[in-house]
C-alpha positions as CSV (number, residue, x, y, z in Angstrom):
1,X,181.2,29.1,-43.5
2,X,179.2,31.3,-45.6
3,X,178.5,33.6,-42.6
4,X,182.0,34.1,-42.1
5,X,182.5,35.3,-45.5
6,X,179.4,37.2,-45.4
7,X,180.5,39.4,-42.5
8,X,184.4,39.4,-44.0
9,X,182.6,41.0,-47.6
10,X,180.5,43.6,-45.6
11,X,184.0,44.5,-43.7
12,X,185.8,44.6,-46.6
13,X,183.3,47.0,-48.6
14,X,182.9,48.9,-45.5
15,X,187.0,49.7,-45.8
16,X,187.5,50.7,-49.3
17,X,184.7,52.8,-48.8
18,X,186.2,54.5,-45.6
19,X,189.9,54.4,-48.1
20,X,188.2,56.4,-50.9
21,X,186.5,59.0,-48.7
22,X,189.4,59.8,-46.9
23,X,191.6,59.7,-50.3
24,X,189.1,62.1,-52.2
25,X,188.8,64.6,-49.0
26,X,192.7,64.3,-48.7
27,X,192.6,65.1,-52.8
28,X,190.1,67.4,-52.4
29,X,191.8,69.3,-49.5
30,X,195.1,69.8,-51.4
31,X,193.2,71.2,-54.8
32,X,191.0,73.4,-53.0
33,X,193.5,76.3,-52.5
34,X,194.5,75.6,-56.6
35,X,191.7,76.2,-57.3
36,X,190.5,79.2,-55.6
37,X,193.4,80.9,-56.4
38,X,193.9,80.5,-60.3
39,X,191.0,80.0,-62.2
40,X,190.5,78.9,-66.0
41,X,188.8,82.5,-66.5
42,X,191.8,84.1,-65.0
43,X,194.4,82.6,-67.5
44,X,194.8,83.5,-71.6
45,X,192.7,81.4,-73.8
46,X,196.2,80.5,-75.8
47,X,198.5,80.2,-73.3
48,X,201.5,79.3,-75.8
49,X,203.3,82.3,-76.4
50,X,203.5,83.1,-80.3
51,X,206.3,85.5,-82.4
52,X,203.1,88.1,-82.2
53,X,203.5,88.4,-78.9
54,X,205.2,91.7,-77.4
55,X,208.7,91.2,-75.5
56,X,208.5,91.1,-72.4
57,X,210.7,91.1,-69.6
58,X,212.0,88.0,-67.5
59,X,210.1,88.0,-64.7
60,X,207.0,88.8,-66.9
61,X,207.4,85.6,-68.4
62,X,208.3,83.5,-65.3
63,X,205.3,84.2,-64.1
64,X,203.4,83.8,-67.2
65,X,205.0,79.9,-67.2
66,X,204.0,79.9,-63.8
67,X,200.3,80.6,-64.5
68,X,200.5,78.0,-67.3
69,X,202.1,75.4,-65.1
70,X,198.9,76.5,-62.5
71,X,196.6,76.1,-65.4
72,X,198.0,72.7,-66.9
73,X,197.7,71.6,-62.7
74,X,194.1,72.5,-62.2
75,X,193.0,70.8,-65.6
76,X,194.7,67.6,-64.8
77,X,192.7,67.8,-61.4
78,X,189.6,68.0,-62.5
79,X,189.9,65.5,-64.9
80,X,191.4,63.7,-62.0
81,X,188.4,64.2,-60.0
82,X,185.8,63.6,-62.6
83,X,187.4,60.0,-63.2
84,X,187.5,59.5,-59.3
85,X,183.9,61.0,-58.9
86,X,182.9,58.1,-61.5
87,X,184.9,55.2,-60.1
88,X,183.4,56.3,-56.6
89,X,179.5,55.9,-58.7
90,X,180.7,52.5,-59.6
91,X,182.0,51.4,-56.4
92,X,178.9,52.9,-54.9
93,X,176.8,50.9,-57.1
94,X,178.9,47.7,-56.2
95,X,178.5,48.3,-52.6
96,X,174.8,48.6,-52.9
97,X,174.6,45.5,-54.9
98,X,177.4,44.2,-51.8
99,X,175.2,45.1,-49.1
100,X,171.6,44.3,-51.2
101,X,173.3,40.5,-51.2
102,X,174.1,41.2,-47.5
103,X,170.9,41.6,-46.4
104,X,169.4,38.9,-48.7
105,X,172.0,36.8,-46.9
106,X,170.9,38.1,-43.2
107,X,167.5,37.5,-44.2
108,X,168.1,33.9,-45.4
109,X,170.2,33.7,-42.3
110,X,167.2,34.6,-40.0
111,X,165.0,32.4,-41.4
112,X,167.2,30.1,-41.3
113,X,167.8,30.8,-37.1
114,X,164.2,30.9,-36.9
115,X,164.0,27.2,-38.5
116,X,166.6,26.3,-36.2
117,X,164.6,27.8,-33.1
118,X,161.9,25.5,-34.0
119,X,163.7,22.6,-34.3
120,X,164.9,23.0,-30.9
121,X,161.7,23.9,-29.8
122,X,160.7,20.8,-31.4
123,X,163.7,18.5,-30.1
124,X,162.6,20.4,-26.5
125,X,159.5,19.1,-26.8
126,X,160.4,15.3,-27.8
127,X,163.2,15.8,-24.8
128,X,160.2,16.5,-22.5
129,X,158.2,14.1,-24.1
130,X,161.1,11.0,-23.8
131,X,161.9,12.0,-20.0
132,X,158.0,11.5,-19.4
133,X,158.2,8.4,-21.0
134,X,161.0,7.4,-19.3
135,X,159.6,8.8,-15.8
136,X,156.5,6.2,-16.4
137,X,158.8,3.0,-17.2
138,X,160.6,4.4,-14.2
139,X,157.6,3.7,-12.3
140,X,156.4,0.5,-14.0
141,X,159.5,-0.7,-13.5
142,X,159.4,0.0,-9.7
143,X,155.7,-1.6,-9.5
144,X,157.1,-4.5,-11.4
145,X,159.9,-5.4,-9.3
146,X,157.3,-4.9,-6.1
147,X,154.7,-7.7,-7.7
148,X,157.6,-9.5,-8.4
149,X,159.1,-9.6,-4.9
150,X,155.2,-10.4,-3.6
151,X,154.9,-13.3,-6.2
152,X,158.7,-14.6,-4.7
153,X,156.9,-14.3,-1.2
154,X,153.7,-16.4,-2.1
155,X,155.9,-18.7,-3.6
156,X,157.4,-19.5,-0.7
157,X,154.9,-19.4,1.4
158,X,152.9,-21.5,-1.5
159,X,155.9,-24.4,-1.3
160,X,155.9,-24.2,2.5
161,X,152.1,-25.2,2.4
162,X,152.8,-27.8,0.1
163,X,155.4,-29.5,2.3
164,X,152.6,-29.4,5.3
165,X,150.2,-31.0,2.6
166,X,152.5,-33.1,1.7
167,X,152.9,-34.0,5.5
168,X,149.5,-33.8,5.8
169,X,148.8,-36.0,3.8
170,X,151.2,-39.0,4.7
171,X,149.7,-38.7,8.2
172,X,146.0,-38.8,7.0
173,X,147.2,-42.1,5.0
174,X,148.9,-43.6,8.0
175,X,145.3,-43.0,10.1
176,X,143.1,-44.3,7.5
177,X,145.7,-47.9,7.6
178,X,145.8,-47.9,11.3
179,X,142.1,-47.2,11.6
180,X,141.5,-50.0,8.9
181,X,143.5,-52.4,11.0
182,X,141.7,-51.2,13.8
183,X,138.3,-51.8,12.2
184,X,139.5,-55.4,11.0
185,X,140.5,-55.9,14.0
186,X,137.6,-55.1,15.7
187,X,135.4,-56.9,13.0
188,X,137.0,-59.9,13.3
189,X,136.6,-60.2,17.4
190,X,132.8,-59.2,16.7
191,X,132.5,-61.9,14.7
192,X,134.0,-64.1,16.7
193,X,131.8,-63.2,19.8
194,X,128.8,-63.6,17.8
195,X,129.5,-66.6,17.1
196,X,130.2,-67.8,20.3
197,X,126.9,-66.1,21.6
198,X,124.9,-68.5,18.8
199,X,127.3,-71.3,19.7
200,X,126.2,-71.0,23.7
201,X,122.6,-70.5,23.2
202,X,122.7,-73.5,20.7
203,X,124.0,-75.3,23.3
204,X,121.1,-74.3,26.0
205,X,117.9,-74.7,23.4
């Protein structure tokens, strides 16, 4: 907001200075010819007419009246200009201090862009920073979901090899009882024959 009415002050002193140059060259253009044509020097040092004076005709003394009416003009207009040569030293004055706060102003407003330029240099920077960050969980991401989809495969194929252990292993029991029958089995007729053998030759002796 203050910028704003930092460049609405520098417009506004920037206009009454134009206004007052053109109104003291307008002012000065219209005295000029008074000037140069009737001069203090030219005109009586009394120029109220006394009962010392001489007669004189009429047209004598219209334009004697005439010279005093010049006179009476070209005093007022210089003390006219005097008072507008010292308002234009003070408004000078103020526009210097105006445009001395100006660039004070600009300056604190540079610095203050330049602060601003590092801060988004700065932000830049931790923008670059976060997307590289965020490129590299990107990527762990991606490798995690890969170990997890090969930990889901040897899970499957871990809990097919346990059915066939599982299978396994109920045939492996169901041998070792049919070859324990068997080997009773066996036992039991090889006992029996050996006995019948000792039996026999019992018999014979």
């Amino acid at each position: 907001m203050w910028v704003e009415e930092l460049s609405q002050s520098r417009a506004t002193g920037v206009e009454v200075n134009a206004l007052t140059t053109t109104a003291l060259s307008a002012l000065y253009a219209a005295l000029r010819p008074l000037t140069t044509t009737v001069r203090p020097s030219m005109l009586p040092s009394d120029p109220s007419p006394t009962q010392s004076d001489p007669p004189c005709c009429p047209q004598t003394h219209h334009h004697y009246s005439q010279d005093h009416d010049i006179f009476n003009i070209v005093a007022a207009s210089s003390t006219i200009l005097e008072e507008l040569q010292e308002k234009v030293k003070e408004m000078e004055e103020v526009l210097g201090v105006i445009e001395e706060e100006l660039r004070q102003k600009e300056e604190e407003l540079r610095l203050r862009c330049e602060l601003v330029g590092v801060k988004d240099q700065e932000l830049c920077l931790a923008d670059v920073e976060a997307s590289e960050l965020n490129s590299q969980l990107q990527a762990r991401d991606a490798v995690l979901i890969e170990k997890n989809k090969e930990v889901e495969d040897l899970n499957s194929a871990l809990a097919s090899l346990r059915q066939q252990l599982v299978i396994t292993v109920k045939e492996a029991e169901h041998t070792h009882l049919s070859f324990h029958a068997n080997y009773q089995k066996n036992l039991e007729a090889l006992k029996k024959r050996k006995a019948e053998q000792i039996t026999e030759q019992v018999e014979l002796s």
